[in-house]
C-alpha positions as CSV (number, residue, x, y, z in Angstrom):
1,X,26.4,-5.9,-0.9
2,X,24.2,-3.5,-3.1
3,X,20.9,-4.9,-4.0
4,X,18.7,-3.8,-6.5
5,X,17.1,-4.1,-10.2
6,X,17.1,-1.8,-13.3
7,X,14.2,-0.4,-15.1
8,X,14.2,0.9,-18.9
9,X,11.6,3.9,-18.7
10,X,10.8,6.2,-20.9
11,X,9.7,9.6,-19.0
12,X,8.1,12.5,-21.1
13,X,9.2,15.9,-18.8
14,X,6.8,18.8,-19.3
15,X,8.8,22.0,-18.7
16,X,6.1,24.9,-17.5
17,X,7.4,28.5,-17.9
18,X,4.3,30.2,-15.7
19,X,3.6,29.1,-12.2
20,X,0.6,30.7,-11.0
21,X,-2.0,28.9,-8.9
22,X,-4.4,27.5,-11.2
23,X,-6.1,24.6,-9.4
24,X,-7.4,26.5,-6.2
25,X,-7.7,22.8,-4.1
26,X,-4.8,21.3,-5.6
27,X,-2.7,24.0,-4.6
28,X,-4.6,23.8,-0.6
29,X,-3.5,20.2,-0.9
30,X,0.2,21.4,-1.5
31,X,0.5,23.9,1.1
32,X,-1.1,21.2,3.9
33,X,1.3,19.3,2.5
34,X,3.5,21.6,3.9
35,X,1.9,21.8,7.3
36,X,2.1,18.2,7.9
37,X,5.6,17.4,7.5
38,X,7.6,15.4,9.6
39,X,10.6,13.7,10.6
40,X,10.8,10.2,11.2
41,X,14.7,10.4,12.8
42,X,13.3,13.3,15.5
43,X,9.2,13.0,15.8
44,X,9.1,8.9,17.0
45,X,10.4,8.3,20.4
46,X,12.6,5.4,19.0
47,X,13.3,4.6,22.7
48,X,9.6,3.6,24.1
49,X,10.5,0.1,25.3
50,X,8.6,-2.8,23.6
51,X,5.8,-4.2,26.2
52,X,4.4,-7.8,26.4
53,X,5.0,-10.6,25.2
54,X,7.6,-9.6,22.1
55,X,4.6,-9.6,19.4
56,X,4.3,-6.8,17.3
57,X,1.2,-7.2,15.2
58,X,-2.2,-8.7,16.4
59,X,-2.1,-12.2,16.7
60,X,-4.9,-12.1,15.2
61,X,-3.3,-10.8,11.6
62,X,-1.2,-14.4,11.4
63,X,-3.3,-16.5,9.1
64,X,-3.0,-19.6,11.1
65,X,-4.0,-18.0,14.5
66,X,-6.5,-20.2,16.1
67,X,-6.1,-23.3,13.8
68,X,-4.4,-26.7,14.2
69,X,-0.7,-25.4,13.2
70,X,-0.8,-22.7,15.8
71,X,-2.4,-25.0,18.3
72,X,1.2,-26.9,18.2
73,X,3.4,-24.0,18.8
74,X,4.9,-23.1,22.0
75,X,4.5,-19.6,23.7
76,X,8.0,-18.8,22.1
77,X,7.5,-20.3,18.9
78,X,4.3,-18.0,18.2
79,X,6.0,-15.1,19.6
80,X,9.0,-16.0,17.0
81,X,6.0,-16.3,13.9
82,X,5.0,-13.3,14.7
83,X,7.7,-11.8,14.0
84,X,8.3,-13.3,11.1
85,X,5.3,-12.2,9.8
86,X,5.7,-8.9,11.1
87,X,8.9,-8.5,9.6
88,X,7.3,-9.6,5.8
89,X,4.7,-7.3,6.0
90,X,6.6,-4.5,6.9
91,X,9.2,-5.5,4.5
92,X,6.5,-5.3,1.7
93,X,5.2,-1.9,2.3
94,X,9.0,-0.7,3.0
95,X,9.7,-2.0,-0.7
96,X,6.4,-0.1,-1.2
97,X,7.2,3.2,-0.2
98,X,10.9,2.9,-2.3
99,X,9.0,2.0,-5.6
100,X,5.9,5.0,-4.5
101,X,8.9,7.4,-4.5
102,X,10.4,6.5,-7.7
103,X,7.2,6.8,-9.6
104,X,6.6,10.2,-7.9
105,X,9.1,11.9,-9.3
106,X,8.4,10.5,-12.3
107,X,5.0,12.3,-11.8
108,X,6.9,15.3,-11.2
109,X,8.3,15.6,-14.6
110,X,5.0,14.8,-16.5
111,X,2.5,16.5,-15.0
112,X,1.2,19.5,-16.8
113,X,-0.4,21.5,-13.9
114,X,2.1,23.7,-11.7
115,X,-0.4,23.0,-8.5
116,X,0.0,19.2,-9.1
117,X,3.8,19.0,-9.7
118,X,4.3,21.0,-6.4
119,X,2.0,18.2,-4.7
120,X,3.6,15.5,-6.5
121,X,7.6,16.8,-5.4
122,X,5.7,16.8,-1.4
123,X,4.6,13.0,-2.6
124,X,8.1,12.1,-3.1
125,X,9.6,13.4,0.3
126,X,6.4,12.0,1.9
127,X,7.4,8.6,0.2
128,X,10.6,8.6,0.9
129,X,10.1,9.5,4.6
130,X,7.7,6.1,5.0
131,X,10.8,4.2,3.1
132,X,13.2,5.8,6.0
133,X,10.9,5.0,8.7
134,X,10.1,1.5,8.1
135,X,13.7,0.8,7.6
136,X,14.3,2.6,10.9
137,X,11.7,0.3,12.5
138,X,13.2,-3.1,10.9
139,X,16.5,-1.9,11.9
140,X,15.7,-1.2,15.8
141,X,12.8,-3.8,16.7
142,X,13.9,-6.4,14.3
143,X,17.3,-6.8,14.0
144,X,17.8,-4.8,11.1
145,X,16.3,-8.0,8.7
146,X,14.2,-8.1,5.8
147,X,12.3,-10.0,3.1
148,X,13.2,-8.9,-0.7
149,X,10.9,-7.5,-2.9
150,X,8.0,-9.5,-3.3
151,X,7.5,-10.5,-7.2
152,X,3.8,-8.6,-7.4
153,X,5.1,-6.0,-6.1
154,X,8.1,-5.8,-8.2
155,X,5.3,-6.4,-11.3
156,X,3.2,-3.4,-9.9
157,X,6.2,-1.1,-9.6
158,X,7.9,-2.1,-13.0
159,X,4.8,-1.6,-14.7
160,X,4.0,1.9,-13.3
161,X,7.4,2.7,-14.1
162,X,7.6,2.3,-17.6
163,X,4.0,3.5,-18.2
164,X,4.4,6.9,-19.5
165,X,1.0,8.7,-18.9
166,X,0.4,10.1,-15.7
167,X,-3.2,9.3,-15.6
168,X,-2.4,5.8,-15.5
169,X,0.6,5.6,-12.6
170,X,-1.9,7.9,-11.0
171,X,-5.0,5.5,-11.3
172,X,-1.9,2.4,-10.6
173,X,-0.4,4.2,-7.3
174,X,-2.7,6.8,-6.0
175,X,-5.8,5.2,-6.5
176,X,-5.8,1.5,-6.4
177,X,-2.0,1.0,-4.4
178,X,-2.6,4.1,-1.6
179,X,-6.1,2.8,-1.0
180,X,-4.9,-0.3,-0.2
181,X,-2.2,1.3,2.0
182,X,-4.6,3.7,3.9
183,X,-6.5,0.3,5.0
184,X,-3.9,-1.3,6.0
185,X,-1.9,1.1,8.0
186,X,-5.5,2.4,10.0
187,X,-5.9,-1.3,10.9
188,X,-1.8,-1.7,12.2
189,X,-2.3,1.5,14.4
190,X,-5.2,0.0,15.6
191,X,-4.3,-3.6,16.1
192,X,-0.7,-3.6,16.4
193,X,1.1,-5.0,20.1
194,X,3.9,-1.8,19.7
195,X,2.9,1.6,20.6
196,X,5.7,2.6,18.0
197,X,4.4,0.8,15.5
198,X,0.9,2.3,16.3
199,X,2.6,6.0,16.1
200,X,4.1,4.6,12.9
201,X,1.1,4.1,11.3
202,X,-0.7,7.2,12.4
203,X,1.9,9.0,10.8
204,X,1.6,7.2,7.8
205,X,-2.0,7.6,7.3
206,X,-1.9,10.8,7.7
207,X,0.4,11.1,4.4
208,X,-1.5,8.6,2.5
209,X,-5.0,10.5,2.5
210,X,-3.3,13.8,1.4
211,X,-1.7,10.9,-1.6
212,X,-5.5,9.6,-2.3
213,X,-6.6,13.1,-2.8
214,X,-4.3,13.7,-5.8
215,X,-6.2,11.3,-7.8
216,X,-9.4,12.7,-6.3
217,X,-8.6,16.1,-7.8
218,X,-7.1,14.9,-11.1
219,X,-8.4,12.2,-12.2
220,X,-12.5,12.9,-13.1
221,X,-12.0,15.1,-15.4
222,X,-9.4,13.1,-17.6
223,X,-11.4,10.3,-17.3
224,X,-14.8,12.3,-18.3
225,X,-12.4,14.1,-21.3
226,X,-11.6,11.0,-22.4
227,X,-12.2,9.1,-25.8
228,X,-13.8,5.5,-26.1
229,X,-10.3,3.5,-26.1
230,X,-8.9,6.0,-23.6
231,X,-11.5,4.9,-21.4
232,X,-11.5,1.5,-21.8
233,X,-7.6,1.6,-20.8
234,X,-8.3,3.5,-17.9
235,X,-10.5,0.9,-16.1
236,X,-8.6,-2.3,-17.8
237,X,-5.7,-0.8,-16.0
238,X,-7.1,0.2,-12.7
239,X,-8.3,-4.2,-12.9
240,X,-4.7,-5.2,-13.4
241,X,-3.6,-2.8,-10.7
242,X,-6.5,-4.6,-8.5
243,X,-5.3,-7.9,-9.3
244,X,-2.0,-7.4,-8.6
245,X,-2.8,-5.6,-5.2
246,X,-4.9,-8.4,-3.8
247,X,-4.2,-11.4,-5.0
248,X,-0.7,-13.2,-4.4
249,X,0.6,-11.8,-1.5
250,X,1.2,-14.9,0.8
251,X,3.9,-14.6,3.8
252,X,5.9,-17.4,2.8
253,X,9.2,-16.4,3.6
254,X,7.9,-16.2,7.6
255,X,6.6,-19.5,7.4
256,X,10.1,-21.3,5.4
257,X,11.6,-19.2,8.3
258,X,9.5,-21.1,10.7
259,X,10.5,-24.9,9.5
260,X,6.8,-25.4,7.8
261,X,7.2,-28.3,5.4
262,X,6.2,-27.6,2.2
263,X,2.8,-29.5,2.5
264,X,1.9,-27.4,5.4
265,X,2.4,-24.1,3.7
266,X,0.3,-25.5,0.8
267,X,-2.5,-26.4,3.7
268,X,-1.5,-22.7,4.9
269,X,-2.3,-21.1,1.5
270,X,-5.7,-23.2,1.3
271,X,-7.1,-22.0,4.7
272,X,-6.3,-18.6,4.2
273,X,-8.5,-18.3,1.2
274,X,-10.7,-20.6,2.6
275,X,-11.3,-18.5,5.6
276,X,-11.4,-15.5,3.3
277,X,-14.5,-16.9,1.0
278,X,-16.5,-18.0,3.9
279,X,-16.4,-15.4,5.6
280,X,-14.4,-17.1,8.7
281,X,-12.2,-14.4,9.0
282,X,-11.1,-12.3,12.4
283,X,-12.6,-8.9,13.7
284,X,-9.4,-7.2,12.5
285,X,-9.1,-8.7,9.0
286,X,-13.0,-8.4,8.4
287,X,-12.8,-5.1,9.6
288,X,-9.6,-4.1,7.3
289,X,-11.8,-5.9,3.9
290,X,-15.0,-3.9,4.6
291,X,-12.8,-1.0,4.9
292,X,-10.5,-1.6,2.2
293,X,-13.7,-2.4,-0.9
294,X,-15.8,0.2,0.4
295,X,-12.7,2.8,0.1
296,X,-12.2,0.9,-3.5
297,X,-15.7,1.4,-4.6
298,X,-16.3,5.0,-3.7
299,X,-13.4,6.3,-5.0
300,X,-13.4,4.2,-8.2
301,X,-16.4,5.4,-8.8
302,X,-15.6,8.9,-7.9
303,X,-12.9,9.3,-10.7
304,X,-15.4,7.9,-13.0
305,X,-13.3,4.1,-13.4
306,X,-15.6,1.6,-11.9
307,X,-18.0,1.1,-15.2
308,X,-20.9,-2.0,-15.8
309,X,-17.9,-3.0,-17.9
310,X,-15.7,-3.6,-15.4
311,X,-18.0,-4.5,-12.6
312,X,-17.8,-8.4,-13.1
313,X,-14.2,-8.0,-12.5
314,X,-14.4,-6.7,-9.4
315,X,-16.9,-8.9,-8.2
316,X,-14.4,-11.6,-9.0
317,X,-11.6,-10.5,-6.5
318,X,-14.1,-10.6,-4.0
319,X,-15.5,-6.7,-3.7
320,X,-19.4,-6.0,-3.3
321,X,-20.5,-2.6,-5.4
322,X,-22.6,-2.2,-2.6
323,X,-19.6,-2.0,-0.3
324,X,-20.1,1.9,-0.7
């Protein structure tokens, strides 16, 4: 049965009649682009066998890994939660790449610049091509199952949606969202049990720096251009997109899936952020949160967003502004 949810946008369409190069590194970011395409039906070999144990992300990466709860699973039953939580993680960035495509052709139509709508119609192949291959991958290691659209996700998505300026799906997807993305994917091809995966996410990453150097390239000078208010709604919008990004996202589904009681998903939820504020965390996750708020910091600050006004706020979700 189709599945799915409507949006009411509103989408201003800026028709160019002249189409001569006019960003000289926008335009070298369009025709690599170009170079770097590929085809997730053809360039994964779908049919390397899966090794080990039947794992496919790091132990490590399932928040109660070394704790009482997984202490009194079985072999099988932590192989099965892994899974799980596999599965809802990939599911989240699948329902990722869907929404990253619809807002890219959004971006298409109200762009000004000719260099930047050629980029942006690459974006939406590129994002499309991630929605095809993670479907792929669900379908052929997981049994072709998957967890619905998270409801932050659906937020962040909605919102960017029916936001009409560019600058600020920009600052929403390509800024804040793809940042996120590039952290997470480098630390599944690093971590992950499955060589496909791991090819996967290579693949992936190489696609989502090309999709962090759009905002790189158009952003700084909208934001230095800007007026008072302008500003101001800039970097309260870049927050929200932060806070949407990082907070919330819980596996519940995998652990439901699992037979955890409600009381134990509750203990779950507590010693994950527990683990998080102290600082109790594993090599891969500590590695992925230094990675992830020093990306945030330099490139905030970069495009000119991260302001002693906004500061406070992101020292609340956790991010030093001397990560970078």
């Amino acid at each position: 049965m189709e599945s799915g949810h409507q949006i009411e946008t509103s989408n201003t369409a800026y028709f160019r009649h002249g189409y001569d190069c006019e960003h000289a590194d926008m335009r070298r970011l369009y025709e690599q682009a170009k170079i770097d395409q590929w085809n997730a039906a053809t360039d994964i070999d779908w049919s390397c066998p899966l090794e080990g144990d039947g794992g496919l992300i790091a132990d490590d990466l399932v928040d109660i890994h070394g704790t009482k709860f997984w202490d009194r699973l079985s072999s099988d039953q932590r192989v099965e939660l892994n899974r799980y939580v596999s599965r809802w993680r990939l599911s989240t960035l699948m329902h990722g790449e869907h929404g990253a495509m619809l807002v890219c052709s959004q971006l298409v139509e109200n762009v000004h610049g000719q260099d930047a709508k050629l980029f942006q119609a690459t974006q939406v192949v590129d994002e499309g091509r991630h929605n095809e291959v993670l479907h792929r991958y669900l379908a052929l290691r997981l049994d072709g199952e998957s967890y619905p659209l998270a409801g932050n996700v659906r937020e962040i998505f909605d919102t960017l949606l029916g936001t009409s300026a560019w600058y600020l799906k920009t600052i929403g997807l390509q800024l804040v969202a793809e940042t996120f993305a590039v952290s997470l994917f480098r630390m599944l091809a690093e971590s992950s049990k499955d060589e496909v995966l791991r090819v996967i996410c290579r693949r992936i990453l190489q696609d989502e720096a090309r999709h962090m150097g759009f905002s790189m390239l158009s952003l700084p000078a909208v934001v230095e251009e800007a007026s008072e208010s302008e500003r101001r709604e800039m970097e309260d919008f870049a927050v929200w997109a932060l806070n949407r990004t990082l907070r919330g996202i819980f596996p519940l589904g995998a652990y439901q899936d699992m037979g955890f009681d409600r009381s134990d998903i509750e203990e779950i939820r507590q010693l994950r952020r527990q683990r998080a504020a102290g600082g109790d965390e594993t090599a891969f996750r500590k590695f992925f949160r230094r990675d992830l708020h020093a990306g945030l910091v330099r490139n905030m600050r970069k495009v000119g967003v991260l302001t002693n006004r906004v500061a406070p706020d992101l020292e609340a979700l956790g991010i030093s502004l001397a990560a970078a």
